[in-house]
C-alpha positions in Angstrom: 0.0 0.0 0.0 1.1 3.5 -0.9 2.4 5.9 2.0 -0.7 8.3 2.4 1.9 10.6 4.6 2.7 10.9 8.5 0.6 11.7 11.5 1.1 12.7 15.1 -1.4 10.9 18.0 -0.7 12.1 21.2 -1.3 10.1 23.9 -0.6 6.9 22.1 -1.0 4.4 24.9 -4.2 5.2 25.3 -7.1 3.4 25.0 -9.3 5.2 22.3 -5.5 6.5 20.5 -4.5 2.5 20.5 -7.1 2.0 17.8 -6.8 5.1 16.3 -3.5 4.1 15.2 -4.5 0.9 14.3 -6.2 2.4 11.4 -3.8 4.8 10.3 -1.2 2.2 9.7 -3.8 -0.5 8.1 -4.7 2.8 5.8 -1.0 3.3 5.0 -0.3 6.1 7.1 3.1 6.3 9.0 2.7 7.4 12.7 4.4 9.0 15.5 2.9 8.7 18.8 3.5 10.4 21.7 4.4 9.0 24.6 5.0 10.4 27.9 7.8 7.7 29.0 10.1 5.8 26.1 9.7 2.8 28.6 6.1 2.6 27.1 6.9 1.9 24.0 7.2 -2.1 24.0 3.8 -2.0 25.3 2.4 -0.1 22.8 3.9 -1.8 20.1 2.9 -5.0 21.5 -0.6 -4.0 21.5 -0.8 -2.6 18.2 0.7 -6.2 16.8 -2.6 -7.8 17.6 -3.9 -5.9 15.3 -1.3 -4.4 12.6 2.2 -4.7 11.9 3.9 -1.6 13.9 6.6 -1.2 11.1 5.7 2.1 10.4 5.0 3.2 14.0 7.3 5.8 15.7 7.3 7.2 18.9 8.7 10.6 20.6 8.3 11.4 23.9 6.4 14.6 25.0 4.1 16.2 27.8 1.2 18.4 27.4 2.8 21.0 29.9 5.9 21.9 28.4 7.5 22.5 24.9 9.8 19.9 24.4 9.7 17.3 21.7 6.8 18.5 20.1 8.4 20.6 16.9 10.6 17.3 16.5 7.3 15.5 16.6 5.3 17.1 14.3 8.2 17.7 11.7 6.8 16.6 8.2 3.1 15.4 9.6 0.2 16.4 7.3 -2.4 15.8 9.9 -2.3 15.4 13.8 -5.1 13.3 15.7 -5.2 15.0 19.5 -6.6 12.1 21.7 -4.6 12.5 24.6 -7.4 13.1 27.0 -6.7 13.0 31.0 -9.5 11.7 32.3 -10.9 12.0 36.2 -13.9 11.1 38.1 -12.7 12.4 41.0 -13.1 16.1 41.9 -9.0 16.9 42.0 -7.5 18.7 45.2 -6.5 21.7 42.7 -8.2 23.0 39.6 -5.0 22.9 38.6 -4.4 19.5 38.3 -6.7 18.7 35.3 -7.4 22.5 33.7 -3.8 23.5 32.8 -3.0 19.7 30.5 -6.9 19.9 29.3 -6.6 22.9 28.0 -3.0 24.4 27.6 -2.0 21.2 26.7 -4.4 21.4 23.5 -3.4 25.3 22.6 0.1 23.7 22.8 -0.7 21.4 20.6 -2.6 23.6 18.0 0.2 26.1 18.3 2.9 23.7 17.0 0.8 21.7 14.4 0.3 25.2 12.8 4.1 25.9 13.0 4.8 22.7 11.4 2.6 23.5 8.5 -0.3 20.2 9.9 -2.8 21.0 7.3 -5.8 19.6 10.2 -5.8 19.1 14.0 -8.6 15.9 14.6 -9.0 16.4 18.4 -10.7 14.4 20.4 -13.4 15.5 22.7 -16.6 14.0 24.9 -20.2 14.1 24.2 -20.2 15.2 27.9 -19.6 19.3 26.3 -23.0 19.0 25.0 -25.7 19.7 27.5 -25.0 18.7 30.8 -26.0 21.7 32.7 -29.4 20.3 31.4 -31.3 17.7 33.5 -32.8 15.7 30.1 -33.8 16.5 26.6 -32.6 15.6 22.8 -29.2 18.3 21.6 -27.0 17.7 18.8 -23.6 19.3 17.4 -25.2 23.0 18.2 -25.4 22.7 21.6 -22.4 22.8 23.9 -22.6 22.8 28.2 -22.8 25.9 30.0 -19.1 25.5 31.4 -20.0 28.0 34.2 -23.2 25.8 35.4 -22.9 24.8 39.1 -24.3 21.3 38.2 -21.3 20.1 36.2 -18.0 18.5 37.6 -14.5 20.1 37.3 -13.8 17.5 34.4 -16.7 18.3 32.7 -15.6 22.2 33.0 -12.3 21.6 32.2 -13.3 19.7 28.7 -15.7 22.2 27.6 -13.1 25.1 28.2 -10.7 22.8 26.0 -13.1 22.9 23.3 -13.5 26.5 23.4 -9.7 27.4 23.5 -9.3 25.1 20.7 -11.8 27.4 18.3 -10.5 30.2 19.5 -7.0 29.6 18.2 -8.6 28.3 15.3 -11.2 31.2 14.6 -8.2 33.7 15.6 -5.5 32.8 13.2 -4.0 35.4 10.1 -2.6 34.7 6.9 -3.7 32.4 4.0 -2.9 28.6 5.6 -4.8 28.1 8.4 -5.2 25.3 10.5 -8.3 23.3 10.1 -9.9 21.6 13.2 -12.2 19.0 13.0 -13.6 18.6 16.6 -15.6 14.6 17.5 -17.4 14.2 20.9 -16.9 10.9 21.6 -19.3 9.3 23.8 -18.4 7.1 26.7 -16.4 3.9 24.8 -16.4 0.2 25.4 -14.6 -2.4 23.1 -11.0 -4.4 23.6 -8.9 -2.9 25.1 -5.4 -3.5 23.6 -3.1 -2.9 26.6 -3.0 -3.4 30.3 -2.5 0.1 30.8 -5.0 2.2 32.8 -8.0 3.4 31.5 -11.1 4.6 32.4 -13.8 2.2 30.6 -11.7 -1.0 31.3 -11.1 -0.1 34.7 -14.7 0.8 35.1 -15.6 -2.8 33.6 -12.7 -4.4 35.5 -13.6 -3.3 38.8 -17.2 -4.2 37.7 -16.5 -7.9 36.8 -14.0 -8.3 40.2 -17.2 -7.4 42.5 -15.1 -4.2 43.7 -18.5 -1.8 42.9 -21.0 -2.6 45.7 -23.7 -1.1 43.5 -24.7 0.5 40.8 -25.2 4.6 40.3 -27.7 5.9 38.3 -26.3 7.1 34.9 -26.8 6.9 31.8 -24.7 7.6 28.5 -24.4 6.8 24.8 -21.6 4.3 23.8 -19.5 3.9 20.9 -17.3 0.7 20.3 -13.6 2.0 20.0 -13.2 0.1 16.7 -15.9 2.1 15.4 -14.3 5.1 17.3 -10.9 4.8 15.4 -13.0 4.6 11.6 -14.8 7.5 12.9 -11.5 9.6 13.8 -9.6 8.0 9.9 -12.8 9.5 8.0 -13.1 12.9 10.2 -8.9 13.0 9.2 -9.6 12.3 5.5 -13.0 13.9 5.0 -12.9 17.8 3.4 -16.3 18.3 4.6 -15.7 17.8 7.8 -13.2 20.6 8.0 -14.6 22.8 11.3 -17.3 21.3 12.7 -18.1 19.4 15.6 -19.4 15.8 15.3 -20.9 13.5 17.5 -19.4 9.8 18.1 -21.8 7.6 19.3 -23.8 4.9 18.2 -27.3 6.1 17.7 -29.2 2.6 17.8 -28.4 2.7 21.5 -29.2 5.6 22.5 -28.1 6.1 26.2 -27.3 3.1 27.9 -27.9 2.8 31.4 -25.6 1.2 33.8 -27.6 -0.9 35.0 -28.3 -2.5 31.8 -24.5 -3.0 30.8 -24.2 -4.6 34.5 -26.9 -7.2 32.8 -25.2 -7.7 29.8 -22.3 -8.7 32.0 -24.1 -11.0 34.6 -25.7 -12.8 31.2 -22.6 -13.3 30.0 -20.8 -15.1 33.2 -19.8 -12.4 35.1 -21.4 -13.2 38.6 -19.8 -10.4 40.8 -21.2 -7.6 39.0 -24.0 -5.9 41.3 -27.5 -5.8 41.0 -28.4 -3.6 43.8 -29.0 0.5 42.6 -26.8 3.0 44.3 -29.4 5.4 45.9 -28.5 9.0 44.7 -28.8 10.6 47.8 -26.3 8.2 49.2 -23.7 9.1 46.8 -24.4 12.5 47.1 -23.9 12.4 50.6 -20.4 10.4 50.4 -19.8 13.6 48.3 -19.1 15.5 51.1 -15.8 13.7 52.4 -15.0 11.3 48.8 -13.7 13.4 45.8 -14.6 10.8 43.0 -18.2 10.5 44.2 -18.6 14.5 44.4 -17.4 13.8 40.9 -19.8 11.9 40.1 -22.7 13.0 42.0 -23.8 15.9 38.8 -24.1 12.9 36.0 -26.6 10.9 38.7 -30.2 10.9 36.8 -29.2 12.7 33.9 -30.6 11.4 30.4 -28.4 13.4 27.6 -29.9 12.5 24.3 -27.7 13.1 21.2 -28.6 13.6 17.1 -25.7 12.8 15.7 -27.5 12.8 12.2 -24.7 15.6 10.8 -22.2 13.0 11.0 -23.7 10.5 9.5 -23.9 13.0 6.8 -20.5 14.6 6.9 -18.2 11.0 7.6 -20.6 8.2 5.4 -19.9 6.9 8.8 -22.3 4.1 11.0 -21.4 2.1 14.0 -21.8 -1.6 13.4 -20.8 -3.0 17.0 -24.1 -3.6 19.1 -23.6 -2.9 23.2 -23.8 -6.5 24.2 -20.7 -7.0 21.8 -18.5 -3.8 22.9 -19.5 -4.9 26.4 -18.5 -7.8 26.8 -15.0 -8.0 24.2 -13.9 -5.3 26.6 -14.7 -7.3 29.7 -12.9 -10.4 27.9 -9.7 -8.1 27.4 -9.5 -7.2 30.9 -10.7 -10.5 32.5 
């Protein structure tokens, strides 16, 4: 197969960026992922070989909070996918902690894609920017979250302000060659995972199958397999139309999944210690007072965010083909 060109993932060791690459290289793409420790790299690669030959996988090492390696990085990359997402349930102890790599780390990524001449920036995002500061209702790529709502957790915040600092270095830029951004909302994502590394869906379903979650809280959010995830980020790479807009990643013939029905799915499918009993949402509220991660979680608690993602149907000519019971339980089976 032809070389199509380079492109830069951060975050490669990831779990939605491990199948993101995936598909680069069984496109023809070279890549360079960013890693934040060289002593990473074996794993990645490793994981990647279930999949693809890693031949044309490189690696540089970089962090979101500083400069270096990044201009090395980018050097000669026609496109740049941004999935490097730090991820928390938990309220953190300082703001700090999650707002400066969440957003900073994404203007310094814009900054030195444009200097390297990146023709587009695919970054990824959560469907979790789109109306959370609402109870209920149906909202599509138009609607974002009120980042200054008091019902919203510091993550939550912290994403939506990325997405805004990303369009406004986009929307703010002189000259002829611009950067184009294409900006996906992924929703929450099961599937194999390719790596023992830590990550928040497997070690959701992990600690789910081990019996380590006495009960189960009362969300609810739309899914996307992470095979389908990493098409959907190749096509919003390749596709001219989908040059600055914002698309939704989820799979629309599920809707939003509630927990309790992927805890069924797993006790269907042999997985005994998952609970049955529902967390009461006064209860977790409560714990908020003296545990950060259930503070964190206490605003998603009885929230049912429906999404149209009928523009990117439109935009990608792209469809989710993995059911839930599938992404379910091949994720449990790569963490069991």
């Amino acid at each position: 197969m032809a070389n199509k060109g380079k492109v830069l993932v951060t975050g490669a060791s990831g779990f939605v960026a491990l199948h993101c690459i995936t598909e680069l290289l069984k496109n023809g793409y070279q890549v360079v992922g960013t890693i934040r420790s060289k002593s990473r790299e074996e794993e990645v690669k490793n994981g990647i070989e279930k999949v693809v030959s890693s031949k044309n996988l490189k690696f540089i090492e970089t962090d979101l909070m500083n400069d270096a390696g990044w201009e090395e990085g980018m050097s000669g990359c026609k496109y740049v996918m941004h999935v490097a997402m730090p991820f928390f349930i938990a309220e953190p102890k300082d703001y700090d902690d999650i707002m400066i790599p969440t957003v900073e780390g994404t203007q310094r990524v814009l900054k030195f894609a444009k200097k390297a001449g990146v023709k587009r920036v695919v970054l990824t995002l959560t469907t979790l920017n789109i109306g959370q500061h609402k109870k209920s209702g149906t909202y599509d790529h138009n609607d974002w979250t009120d980042h200054e709502s008091k019902n919203i957790s510091t993550y939550v915040r912290a994403k939506t302000l990325q997405e805004v600092a990303a369009w406004e270095f986009i929307n703010s830029q002189k000259g002829k060659t611009k950067l184009e951004l294409t900006a996906l909302l992924i929703a929450g994502v099961m599937g194999p995972t390719l790596t023992t590394a830590n990550s928040p869906s497997p070690d959701l379903i992990k600690q789910l199958i081990e019996g380590k979650q006495p009960m189960v809280p009362d969300l609810h959010i739309p899914m996307v397999d992470v095979r389908d995830s990493g098409i959907a980020h190749l096509k919003a790479m390749e596709t001219k139309a989908a040059d600055g807009k914002r698309l939704i990643i989820a799979n629309p013939d599920i809707g939003i999944a509630s927990f309790e029905s992927i805890c069924r799915v797993l006790r269907e499918n042999g997985f005994n210690k998952v609970p049955t009993i529902k967390a009461p949402t006064f209860l977790i509220k409560l714990m908020g007072l003296f545990d950060r991660e259930a503070r964190g979680m206490a605003p998603l608690l009885g929230k049912k965010i429906n999404l149209d993602s009928s523009l990117t149907k439109e935009t990608l000519k792209w469809e989710p083909t993995i059911p839930m019971e599938k992404m379910v339980i091949d994720l449990a089976n790569s963490v069991s």
